[in-house]
N, CA and C atoms as an extended XYZ file, in Angstrom:
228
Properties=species:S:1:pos:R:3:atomname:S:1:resname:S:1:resid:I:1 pbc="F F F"
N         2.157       -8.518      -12.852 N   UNK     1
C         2.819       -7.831      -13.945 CA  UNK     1
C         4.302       -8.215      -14.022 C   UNK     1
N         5.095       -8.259      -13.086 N   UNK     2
C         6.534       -8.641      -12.871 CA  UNK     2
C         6.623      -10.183      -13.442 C   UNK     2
N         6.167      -10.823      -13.197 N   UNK     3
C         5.988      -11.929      -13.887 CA  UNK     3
C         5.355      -12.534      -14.971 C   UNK     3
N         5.173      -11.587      -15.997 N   UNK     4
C         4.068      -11.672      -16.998 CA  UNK     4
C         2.625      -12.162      -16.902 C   UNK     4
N         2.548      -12.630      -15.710 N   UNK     5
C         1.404      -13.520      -16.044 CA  UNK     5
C         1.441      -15.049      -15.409 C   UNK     5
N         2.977      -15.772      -15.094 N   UNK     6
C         3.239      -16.041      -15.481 CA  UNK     6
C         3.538      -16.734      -14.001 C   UNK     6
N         2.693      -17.529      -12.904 N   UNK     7
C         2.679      -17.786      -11.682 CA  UNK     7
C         3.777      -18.834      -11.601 C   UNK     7
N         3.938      -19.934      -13.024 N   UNK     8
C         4.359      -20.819      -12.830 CA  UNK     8
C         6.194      -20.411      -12.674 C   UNK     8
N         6.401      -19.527      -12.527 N   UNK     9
C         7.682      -18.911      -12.525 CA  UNK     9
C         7.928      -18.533      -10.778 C   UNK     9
N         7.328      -18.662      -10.193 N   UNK    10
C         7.462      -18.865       -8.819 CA  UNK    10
C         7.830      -20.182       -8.415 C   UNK    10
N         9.402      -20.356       -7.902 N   UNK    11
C        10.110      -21.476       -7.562 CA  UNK    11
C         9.377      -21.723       -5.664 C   UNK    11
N         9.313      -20.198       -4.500 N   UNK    12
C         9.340      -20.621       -3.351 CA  UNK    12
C         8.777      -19.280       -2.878 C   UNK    12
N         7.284      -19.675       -2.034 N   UNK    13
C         7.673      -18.236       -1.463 CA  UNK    13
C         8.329      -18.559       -0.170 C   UNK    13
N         9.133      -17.188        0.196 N   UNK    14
C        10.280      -17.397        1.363 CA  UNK    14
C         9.435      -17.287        2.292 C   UNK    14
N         9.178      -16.121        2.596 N   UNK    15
C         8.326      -15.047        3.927 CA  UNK    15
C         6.489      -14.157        2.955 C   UNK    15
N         6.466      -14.646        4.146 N   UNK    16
C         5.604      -13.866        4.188 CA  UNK    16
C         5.015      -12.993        5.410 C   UNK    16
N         4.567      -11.942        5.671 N   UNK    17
C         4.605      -10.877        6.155 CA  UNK    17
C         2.895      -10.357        6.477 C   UNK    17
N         2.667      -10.379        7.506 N   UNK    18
C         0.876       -9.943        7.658 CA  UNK    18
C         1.105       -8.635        8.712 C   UNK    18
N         0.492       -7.103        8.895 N   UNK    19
C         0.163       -6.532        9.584 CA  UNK    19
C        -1.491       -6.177        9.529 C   UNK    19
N        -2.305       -6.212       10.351 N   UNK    20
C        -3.386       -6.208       10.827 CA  UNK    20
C        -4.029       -4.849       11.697 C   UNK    20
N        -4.578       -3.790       11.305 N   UNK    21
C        -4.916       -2.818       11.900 CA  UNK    21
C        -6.008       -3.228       12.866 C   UNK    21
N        -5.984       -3.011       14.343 N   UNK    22
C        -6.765       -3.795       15.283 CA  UNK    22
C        -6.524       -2.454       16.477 C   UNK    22
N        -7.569       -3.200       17.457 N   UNK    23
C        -7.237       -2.837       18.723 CA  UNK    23
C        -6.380       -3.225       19.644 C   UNK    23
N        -5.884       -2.949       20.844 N   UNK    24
C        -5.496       -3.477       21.514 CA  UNK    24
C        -5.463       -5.035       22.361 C   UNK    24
N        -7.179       -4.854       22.373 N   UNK    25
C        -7.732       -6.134       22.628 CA  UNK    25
C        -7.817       -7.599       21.954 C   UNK    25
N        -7.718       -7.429       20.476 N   UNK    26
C        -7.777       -8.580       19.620 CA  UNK    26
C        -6.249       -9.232       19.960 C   UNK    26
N        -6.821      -10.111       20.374 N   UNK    27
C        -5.345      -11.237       20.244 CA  UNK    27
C        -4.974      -12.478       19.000 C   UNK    27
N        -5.966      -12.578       18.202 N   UNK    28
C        -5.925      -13.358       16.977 CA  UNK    28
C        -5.767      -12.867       15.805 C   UNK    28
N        -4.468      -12.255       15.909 N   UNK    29
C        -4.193      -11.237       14.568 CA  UNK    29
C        -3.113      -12.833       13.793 C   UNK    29
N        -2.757      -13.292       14.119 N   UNK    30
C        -2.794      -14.690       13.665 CA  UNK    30
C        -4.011      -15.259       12.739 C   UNK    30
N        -4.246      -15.047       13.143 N   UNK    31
C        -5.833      -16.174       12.121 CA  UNK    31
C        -6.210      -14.995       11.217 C   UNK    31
N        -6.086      -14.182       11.189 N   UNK    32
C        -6.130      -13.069       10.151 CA  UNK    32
C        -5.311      -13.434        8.752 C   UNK    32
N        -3.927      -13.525        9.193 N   UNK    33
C        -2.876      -13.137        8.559 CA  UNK    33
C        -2.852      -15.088        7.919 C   UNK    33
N        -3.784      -16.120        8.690 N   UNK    34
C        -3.626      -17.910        7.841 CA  UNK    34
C        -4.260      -17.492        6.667 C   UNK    34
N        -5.659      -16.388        6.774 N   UNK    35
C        -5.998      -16.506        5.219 CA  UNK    35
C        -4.912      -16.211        4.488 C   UNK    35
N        -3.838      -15.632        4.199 N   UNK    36
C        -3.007      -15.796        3.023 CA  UNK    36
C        -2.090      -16.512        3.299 C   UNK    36
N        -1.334      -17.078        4.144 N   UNK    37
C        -0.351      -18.283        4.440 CA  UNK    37
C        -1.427      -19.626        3.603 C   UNK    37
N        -2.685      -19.739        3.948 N   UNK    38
C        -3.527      -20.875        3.435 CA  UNK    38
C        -3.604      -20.360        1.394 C   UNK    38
N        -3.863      -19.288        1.301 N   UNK    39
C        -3.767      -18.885        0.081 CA  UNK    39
C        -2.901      -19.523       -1.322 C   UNK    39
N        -1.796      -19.437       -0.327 N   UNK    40
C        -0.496      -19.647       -1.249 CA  UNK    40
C        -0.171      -20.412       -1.382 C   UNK    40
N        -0.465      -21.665        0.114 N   UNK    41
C        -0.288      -23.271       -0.020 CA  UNK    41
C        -1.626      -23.679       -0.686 C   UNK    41
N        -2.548      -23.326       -1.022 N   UNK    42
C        -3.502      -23.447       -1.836 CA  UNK    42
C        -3.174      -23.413       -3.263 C   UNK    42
N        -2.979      -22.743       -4.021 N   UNK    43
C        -2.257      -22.406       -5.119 CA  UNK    43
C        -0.902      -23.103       -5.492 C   UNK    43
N         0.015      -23.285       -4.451 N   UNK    44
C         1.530      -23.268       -4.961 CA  UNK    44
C         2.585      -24.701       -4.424 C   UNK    44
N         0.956      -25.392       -3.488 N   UNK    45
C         1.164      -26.535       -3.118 CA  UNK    45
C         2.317      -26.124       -2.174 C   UNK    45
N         3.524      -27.241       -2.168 N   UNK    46
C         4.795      -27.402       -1.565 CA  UNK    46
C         5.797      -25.909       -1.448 C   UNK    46
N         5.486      -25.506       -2.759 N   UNK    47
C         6.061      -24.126       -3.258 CA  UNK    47
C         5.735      -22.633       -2.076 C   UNK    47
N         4.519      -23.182       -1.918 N   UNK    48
C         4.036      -21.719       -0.882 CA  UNK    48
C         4.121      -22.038        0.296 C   UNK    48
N         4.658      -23.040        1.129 N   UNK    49
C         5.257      -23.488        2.720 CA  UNK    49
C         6.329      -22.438        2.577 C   UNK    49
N         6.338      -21.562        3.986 N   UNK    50
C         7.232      -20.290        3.954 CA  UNK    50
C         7.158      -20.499        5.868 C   UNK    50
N         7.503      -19.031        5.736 N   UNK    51
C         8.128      -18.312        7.459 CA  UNK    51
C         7.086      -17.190        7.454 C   UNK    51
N         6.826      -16.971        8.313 N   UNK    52
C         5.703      -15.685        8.560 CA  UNK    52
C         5.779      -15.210        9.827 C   UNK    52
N         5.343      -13.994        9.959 N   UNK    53
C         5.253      -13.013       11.041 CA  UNK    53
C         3.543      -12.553       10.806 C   UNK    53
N         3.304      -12.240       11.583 N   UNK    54
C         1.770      -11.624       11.808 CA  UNK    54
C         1.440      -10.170       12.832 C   UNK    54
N         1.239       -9.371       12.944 N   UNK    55
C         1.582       -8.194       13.852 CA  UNK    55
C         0.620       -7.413       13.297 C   UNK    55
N        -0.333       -7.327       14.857 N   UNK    56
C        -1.219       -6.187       14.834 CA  UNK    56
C        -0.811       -4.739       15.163 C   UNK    56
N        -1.744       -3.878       14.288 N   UNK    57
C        -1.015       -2.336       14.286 CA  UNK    57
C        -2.288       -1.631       14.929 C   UNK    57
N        -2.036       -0.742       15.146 N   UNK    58
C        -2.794        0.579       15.631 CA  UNK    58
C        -3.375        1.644       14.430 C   UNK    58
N        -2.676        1.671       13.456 N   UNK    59
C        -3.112        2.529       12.150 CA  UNK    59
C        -2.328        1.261       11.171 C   UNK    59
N        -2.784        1.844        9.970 N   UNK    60
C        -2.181        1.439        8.572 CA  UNK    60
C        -3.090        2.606        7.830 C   UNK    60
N        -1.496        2.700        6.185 N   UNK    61
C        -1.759        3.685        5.742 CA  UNK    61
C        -2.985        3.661        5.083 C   UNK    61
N        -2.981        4.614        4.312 N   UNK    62
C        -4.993        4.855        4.037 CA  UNK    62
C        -5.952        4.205        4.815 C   UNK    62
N        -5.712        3.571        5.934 N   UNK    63
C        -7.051        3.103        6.229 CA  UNK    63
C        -7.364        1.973        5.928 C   UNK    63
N        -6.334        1.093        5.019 N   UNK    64
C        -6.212       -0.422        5.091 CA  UNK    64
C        -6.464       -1.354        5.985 C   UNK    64
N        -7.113       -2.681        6.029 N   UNK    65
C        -7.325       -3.301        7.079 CA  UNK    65
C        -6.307       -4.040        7.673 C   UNK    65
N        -5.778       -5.028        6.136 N   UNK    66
C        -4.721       -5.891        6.598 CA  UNK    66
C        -3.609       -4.980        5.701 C   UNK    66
N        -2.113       -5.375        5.550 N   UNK    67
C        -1.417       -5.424        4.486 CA  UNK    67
C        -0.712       -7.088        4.327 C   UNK    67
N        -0.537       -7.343        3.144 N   UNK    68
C         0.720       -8.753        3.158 CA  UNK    68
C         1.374       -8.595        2.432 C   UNK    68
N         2.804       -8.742        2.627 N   UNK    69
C         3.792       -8.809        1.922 CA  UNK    69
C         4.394      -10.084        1.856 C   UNK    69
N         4.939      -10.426        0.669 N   UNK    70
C         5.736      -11.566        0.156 CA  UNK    70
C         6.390      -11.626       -0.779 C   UNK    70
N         7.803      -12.543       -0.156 N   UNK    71
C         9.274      -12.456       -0.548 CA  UNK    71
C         9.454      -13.527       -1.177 C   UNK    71
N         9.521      -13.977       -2.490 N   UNK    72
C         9.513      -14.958       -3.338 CA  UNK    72
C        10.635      -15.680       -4.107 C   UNK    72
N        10.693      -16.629       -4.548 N   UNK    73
C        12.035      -16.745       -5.342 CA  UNK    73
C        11.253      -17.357       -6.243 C   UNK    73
N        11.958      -16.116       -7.367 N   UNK    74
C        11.128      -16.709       -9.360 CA  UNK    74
C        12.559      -16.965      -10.034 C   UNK    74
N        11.933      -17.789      -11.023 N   UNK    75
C        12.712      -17.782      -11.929 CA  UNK    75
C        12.769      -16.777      -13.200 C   UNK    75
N        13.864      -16.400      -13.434 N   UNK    76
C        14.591      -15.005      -14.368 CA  UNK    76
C        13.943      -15.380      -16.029 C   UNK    76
């Protein structure tokens, strides 16, 4: 919606951001969080190479599995 529609207005994504509701035991909250790092370089080619963090949680709100967040630079 912020972008009308309008993907091609995405110059870079910066960061991107994965938390993962897990147990203690899972140690590949990484490979969770490539499906959308792969997503975006899928889509955005050169444009979606970014920085990422990945971090498994103990809860997330409602009951969510993953969340991702991403920090973009569009054009105005």
């Amino acid at each position: 919606d912020a972008l009308d529609g309008d993907l091609d207005r995405i110059r870079q994504i910066a960061k991107v951001s994965g938390f993962v509701s897990c147990t203690p035991d899972i140690t590949e909250v990484a490979a969770v969080v490539n499906g959308a790092s792969e997503l975006f370089l899928d889509i955005f080619g050169d444009r979606g190479a970014h920085a990422r963090i990945a971090v498994g949680v103990a809860t997330m709100p409602i009951g969510v599995a993953v969340e991702i967040e991403a920090i973009m630079e569009i054009d105005i």
